[in-house]
PyMOL CGO cylinders between C-alpha atoms (Angstrom):
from pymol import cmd
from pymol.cgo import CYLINDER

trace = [
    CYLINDER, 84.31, 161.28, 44.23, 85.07, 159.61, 40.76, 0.3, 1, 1, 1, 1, 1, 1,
    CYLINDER, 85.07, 159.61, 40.76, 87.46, 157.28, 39.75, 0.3, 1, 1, 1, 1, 1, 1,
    CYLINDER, 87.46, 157.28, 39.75, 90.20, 158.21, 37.46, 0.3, 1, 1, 1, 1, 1, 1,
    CYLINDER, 90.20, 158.21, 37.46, 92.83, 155.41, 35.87, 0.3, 1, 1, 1, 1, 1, 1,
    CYLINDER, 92.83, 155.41, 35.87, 95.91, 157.12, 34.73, 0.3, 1, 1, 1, 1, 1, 1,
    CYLINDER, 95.91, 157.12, 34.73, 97.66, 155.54, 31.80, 0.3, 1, 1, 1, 1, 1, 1,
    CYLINDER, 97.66, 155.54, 31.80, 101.53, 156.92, 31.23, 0.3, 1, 1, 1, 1, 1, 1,
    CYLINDER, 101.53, 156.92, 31.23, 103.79, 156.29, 28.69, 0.3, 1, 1, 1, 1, 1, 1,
    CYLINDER, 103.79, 156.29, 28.69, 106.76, 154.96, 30.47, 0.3, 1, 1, 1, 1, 1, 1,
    CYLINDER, 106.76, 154.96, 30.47, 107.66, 151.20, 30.79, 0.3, 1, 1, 1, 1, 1, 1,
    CYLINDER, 107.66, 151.20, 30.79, 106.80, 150.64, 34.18, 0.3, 1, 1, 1, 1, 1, 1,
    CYLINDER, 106.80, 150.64, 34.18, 103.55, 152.40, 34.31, 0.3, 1, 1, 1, 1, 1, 1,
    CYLINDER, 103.55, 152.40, 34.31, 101.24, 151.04, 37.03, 0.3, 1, 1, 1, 1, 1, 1,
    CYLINDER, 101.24, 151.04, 37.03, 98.14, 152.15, 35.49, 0.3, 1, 1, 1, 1, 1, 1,
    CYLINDER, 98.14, 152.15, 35.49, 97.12, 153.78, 38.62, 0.3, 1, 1, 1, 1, 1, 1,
    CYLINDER, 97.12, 153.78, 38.62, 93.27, 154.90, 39.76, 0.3, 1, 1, 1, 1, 1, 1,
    CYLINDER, 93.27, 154.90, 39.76, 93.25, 158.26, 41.79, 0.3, 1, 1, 1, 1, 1, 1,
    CYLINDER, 93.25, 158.26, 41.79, 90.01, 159.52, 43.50, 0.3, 1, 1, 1, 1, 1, 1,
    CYLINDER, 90.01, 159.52, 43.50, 88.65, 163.10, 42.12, 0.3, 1, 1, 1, 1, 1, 1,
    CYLINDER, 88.65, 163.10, 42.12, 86.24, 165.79, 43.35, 0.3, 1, 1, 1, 1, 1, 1,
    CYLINDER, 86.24, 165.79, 43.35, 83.50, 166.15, 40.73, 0.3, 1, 1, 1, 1, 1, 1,
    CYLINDER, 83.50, 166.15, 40.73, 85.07, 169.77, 40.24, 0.3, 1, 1, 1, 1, 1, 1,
    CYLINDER, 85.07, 169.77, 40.24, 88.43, 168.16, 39.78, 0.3, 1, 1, 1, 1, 1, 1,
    CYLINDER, 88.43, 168.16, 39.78, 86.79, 165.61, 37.55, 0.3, 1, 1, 1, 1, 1, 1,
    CYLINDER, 86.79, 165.61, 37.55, 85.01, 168.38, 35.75, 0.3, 1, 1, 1, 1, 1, 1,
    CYLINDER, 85.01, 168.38, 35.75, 88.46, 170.31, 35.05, 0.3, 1, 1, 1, 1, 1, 1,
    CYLINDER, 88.46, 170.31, 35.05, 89.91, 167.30, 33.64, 0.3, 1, 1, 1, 1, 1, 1,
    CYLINDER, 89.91, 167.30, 33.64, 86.66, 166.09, 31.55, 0.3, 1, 1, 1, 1, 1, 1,
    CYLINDER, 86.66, 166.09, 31.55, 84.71, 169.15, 30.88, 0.3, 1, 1, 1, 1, 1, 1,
    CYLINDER, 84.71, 169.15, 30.88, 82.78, 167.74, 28.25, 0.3, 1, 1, 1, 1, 1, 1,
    CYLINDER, 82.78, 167.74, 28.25, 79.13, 166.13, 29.02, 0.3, 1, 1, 1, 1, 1, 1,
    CYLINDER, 79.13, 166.13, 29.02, 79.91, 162.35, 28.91, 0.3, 1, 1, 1, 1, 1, 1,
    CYLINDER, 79.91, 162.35, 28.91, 83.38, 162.43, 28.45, 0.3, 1, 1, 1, 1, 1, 1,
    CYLINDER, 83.38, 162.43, 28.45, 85.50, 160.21, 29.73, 0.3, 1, 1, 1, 1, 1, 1,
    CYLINDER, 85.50, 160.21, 29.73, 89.21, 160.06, 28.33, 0.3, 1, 1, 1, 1, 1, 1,
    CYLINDER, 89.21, 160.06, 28.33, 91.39, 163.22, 28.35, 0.3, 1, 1, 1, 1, 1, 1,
    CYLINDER, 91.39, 163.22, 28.35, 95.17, 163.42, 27.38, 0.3, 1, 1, 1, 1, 1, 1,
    CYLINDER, 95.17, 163.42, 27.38, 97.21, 165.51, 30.02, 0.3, 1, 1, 1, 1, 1, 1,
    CYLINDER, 97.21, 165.51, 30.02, 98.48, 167.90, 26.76, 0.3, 1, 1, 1, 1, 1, 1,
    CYLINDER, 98.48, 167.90, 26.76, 94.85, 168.94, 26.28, 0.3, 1, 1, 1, 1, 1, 1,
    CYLINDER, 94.85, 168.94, 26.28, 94.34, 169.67, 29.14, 0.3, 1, 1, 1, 1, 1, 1,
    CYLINDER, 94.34, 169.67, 29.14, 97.94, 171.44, 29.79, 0.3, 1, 1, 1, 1, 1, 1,
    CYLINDER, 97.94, 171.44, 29.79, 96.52, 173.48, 26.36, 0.3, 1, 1, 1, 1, 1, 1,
    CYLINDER, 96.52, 173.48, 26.36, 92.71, 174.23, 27.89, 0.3, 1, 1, 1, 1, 1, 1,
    CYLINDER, 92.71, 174.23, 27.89, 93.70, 175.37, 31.50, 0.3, 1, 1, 1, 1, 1, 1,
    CYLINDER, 93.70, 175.37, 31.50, 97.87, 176.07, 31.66, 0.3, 1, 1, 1, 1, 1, 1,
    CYLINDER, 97.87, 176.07, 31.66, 100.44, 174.28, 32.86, 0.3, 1, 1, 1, 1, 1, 1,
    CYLINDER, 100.44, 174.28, 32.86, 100.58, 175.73, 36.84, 0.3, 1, 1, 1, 1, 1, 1,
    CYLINDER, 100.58, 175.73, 36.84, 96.91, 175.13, 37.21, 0.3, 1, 1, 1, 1, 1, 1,
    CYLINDER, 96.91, 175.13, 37.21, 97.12, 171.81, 35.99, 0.3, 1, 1, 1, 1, 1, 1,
    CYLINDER, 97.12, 171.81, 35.99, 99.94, 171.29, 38.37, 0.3, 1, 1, 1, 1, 1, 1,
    CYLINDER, 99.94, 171.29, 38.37, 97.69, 172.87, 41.08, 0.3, 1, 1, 1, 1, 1, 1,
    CYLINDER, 97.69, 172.87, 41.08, 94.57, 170.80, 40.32, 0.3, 1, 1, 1, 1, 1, 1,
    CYLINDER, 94.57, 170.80, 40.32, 96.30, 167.57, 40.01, 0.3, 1, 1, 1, 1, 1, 1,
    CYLINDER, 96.30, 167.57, 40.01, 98.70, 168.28, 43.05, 0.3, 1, 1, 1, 1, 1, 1,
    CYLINDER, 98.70, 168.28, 43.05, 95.85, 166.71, 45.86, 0.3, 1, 1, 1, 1, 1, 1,
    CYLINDER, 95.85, 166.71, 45.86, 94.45, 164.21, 43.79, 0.3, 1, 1, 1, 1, 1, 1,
    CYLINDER, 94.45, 164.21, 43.79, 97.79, 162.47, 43.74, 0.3, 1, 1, 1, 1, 1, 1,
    CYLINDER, 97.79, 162.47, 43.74, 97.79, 161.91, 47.67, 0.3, 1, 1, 1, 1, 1, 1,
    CYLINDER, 97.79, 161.91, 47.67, 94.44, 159.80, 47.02, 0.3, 1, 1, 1, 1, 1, 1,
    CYLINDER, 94.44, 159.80, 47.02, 95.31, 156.72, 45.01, 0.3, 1, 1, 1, 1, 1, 1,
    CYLINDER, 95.31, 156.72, 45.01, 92.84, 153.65, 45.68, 0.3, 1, 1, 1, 1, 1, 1,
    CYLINDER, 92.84, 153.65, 45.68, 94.05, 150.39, 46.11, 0.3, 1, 1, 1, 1, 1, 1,
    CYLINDER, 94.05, 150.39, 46.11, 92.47, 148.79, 42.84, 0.3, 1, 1, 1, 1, 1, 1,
    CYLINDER, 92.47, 148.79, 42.84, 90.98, 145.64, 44.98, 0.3, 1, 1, 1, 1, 1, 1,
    CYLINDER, 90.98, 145.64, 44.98, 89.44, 148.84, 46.56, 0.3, 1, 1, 1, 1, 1, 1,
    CYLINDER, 89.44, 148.84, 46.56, 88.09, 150.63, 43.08, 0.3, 1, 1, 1, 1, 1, 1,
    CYLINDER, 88.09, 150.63, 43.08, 84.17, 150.05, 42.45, 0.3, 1, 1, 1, 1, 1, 1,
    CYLINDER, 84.17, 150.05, 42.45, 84.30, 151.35, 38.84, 0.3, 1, 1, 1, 1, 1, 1,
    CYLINDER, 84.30, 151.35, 38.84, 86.17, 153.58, 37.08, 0.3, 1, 1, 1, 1, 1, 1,
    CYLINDER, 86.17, 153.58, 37.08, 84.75, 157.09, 35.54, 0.3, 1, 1, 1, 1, 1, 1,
    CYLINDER, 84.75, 157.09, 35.54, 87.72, 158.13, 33.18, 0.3, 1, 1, 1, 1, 1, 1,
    CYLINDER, 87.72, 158.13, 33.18, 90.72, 158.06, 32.02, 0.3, 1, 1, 1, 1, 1, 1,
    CYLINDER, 90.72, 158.06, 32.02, 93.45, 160.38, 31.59, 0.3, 1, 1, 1, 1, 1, 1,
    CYLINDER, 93.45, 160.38, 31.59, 96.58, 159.82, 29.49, 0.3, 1, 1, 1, 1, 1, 1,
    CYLINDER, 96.58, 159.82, 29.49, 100.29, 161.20, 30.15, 0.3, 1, 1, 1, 1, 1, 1,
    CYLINDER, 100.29, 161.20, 30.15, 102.65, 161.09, 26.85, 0.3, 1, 1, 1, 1, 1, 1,
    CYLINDER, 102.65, 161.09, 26.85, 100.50, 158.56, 24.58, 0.3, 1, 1, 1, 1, 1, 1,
    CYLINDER, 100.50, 158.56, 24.58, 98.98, 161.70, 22.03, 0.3, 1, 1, 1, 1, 1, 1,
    CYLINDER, 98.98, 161.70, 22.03, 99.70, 158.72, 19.51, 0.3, 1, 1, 1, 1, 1, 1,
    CYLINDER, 99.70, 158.72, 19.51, 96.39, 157.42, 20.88, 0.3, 1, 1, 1, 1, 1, 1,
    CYLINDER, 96.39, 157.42, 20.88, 94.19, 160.55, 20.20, 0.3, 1, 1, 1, 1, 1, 1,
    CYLINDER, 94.19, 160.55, 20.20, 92.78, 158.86, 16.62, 0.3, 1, 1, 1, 1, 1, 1,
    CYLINDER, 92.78, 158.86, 16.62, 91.09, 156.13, 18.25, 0.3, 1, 1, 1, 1, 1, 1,
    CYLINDER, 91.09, 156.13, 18.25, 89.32, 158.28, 20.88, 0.3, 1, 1, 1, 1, 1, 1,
    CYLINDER, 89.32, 158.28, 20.88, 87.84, 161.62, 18.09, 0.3, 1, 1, 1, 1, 1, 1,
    CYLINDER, 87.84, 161.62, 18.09, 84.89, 162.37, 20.88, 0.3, 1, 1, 1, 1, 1, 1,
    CYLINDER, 84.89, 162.37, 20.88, 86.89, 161.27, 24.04, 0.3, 1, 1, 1, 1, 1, 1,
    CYLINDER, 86.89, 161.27, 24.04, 84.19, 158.85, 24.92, 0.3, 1, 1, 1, 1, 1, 1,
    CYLINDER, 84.19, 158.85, 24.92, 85.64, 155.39, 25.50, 0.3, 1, 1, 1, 1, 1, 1,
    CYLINDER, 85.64, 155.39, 25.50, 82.21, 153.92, 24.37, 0.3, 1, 1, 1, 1, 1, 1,
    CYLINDER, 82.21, 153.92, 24.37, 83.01, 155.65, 20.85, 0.3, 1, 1, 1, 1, 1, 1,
    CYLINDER, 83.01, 155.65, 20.85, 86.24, 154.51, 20.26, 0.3, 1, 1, 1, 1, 1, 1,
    CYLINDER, 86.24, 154.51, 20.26, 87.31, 153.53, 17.35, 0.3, 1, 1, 1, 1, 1, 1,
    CYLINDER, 87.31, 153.53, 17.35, 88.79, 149.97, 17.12, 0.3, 1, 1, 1, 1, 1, 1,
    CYLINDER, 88.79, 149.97, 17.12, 91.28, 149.36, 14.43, 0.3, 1, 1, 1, 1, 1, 1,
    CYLINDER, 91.28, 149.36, 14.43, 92.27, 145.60, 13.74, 0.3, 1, 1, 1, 1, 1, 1,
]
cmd.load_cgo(trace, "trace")
């Protein structure tokens, strides 16, 4: 299983982490040594009903993040604004504007 922090656009977003299958995982971030995705790529890549049908179980296993022992990606919801600072989707290569 892999850790997954989910990062919305709404106010009250928890910033939640959610436990995926490596094929889940793999769905989401099918590039080797990715880690960030944004939910309208992937919506684009796969279609909206499987997305709905991958991400349906993965919901039912949020971790408790005193429970989380690291965190293997990260998948946005409404923030495409954010896209420019992450060209290869690897967090280590994002680009820091100050």
């Amino acid at each position: 299983m892999k850790n997954v922090q989910v990062i919305d656009g709404a106010d009250n977003c928890t910033y939640s982490i959610y436990a995926f299958t490596d094929d889940e995982f793999d769905m989401i971030f099918p590039a080797p040594g990715q880690n960030v995705e944004f939910i309208e790529d992937v919506i684009q890549r796969v279609g909206d009903d499987k997305v709905g049908e991958l991400l349906a179980p993965v919901w039912k296993r949020v971790i408790r993040k005193c429970d989380v022992v690291g965190i293997h990606g990260t998948l946005f919801y409404e923030l495409s604004k954010k896209k420019r600072f992450y060209p290869t989707k690897k967090e280590e290569e994002m680009i820091v504007v100050l």
